[in-house]
DOKEKOL-605614 format. One record per residue (C-alpha): z, y, x. Coordinates in steps of 0.25 Angstrom, whole numbers, plus 2048, in hexadecimal, padded with zeros to 3 digits. Layout:
ZYX ...
end
This chain:
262C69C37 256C73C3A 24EC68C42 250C61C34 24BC6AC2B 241C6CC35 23CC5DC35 23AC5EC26 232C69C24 229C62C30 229C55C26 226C5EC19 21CC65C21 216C5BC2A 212C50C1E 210C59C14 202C57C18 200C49C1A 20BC44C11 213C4DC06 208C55C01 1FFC47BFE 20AC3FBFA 20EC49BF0 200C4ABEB 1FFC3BBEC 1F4C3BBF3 1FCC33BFF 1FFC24BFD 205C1CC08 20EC10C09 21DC10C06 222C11C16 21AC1EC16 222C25C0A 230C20C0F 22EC23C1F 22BC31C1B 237C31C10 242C2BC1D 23CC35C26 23CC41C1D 24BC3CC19 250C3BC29 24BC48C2B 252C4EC1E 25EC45C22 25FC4BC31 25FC5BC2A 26AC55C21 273C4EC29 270C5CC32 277C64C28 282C5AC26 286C5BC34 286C6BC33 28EC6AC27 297C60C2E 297C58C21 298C4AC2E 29BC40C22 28EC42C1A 286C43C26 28AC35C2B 287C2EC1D 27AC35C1C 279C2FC2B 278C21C25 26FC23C1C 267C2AC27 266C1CC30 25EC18C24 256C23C24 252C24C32 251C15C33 246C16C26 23EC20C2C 23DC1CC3B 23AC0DC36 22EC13C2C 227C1BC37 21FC0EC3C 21AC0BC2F 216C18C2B 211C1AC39 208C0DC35 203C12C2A 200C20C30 1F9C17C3C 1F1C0FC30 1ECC1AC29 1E7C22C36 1E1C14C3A 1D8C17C2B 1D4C23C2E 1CDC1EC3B 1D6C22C46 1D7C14C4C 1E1C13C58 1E5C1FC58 1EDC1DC4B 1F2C12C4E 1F9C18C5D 200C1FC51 208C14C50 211C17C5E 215C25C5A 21BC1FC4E 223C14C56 228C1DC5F 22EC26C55 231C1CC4D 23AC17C59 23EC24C5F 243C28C50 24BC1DC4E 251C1CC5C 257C2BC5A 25BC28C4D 264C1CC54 267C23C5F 26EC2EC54 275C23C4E 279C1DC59 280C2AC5D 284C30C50 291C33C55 28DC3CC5F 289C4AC57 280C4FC62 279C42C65 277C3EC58 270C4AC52 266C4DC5B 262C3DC5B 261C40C4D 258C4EC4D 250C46C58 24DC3BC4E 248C45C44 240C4DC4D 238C40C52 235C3BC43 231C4AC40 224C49C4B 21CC44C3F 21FC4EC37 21BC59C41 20EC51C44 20AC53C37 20AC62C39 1FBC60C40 1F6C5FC32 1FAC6EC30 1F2C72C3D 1E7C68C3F 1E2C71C49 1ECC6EC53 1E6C65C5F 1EFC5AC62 1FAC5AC56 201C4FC5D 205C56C67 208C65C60 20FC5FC53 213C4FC59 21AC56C64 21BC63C66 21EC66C58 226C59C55 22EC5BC62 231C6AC63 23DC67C58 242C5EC67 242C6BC6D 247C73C62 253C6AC64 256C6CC71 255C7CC70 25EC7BC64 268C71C6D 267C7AC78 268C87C70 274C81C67 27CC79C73 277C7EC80 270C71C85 266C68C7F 26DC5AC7C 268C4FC84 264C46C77 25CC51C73 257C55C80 255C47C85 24FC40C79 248C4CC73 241C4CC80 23FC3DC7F 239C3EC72 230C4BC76 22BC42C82 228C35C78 220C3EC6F 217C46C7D 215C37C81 20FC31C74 205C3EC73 201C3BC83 1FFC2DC7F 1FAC2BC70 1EEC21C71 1ECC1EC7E 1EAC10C80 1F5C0CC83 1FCC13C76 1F1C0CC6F 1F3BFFC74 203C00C70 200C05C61 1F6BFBC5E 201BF1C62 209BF9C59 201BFAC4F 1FCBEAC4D 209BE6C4E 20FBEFC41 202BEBC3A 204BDBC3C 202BD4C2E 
end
């Protein structure tokens, strides 16, 4: 529950800048997949705290119907991040940052894919208690790292925001977990330890290999390909 309330304050916090505060003043216009990707993910992360405080109530029944509703949810908003992330990618393309916007467009496919493989994976094992909710606060932990990224805009002097807020500051609630699982049950349970570090690793890699060539040459594939007429 406390990585929950955690995760919305960074979503308040971290596009209050760039979103929120513009959209309240209308002075932010964007297409209708914006708007709703940002209404699924806000509502997985809100739905996560939720059914958190159903399972410490032991109230199992509403918890399973708000499970259901919750394959909807997570389904909306892992599918809208390519969109979004085309648009993202299109707009950083008018503002003259050529191929380096559009390497964008991987980050994107991996959380997109990383997101919605945990949020399977929970499914697949939602009759195993343990299993089950740490693939879940897993999911909400890699479709916060936007969210912390976002922080940059508050310290525009830090060098390398990618790496401080992308990472380290996205990826510290991974650790978090494991001091709490190790603190709470005296070992670290291997879906947290083992995917946790998988997910840690995938974000290291993509800040070691953003635009190289090569990155290039796999987003620019990406990138005609969802842009096709």
């Amino acid at each position: 529950m406390s990585i929950g309330l955690l995760g919305l304050f960074a979503i308040l916090v971290g596009f209050a800048k760039p979103f929120i505060i513009p959209v309240s003043s209308g002075t932010f216009h964007a297409p209708f997949i914006i708007y709703f990707h940002g209404a699924m993910a806000l509502l997985w992360v809100l739905l996560f705290t939720v059914q958190s405080l159903l399972i410490m109530r032991r109230n199992y029944k509403l918890h399973m119907r708000l499970g259901v509703a919750g394959l909807f949810i997570a389904l909306a908003a892992g599918i809208t991040i390519m969109p979004a992330g085309l648009y993202a990618v299109q707009k950083e393309l008018k503002s003259g940052l050529g191929d380096t916007a559009i390497s964008g467009i991987i980050g994107n496919c991996t959380t997109a894919l990383m997101f919605l493989g945990l949020v399977i994976a929970a499914i697949v094992y939602r009759k195993n208690g343990a299993v089950h909710k740490r693939l879940m606060l897993l999911s909400v932990i890699v479709l916060l790292w936007p969210a912390w990224f976002r922080f940059r805009y508050y310290f525009p002097s830090v060098e390398r925001p990618d790496i401080w807020f992308a990472v380290v500051l996205a990826d510290s609630l991974i650790i978090i977990s494991w001091i709490w699982d190790k603190l709470a049950n005296g070992k670290i349970h291997p879906v947290l330890l083992y995917v946790g570090g998988a997910i840690i690793l995938e974000h290291i890699l993509e800040v070691i290999y953003f635009d190289s060539t090569p990155w290039r040459f796999v987003a620019k594939h990406m990138y005609n390909l969802m842009t096709l007429p």
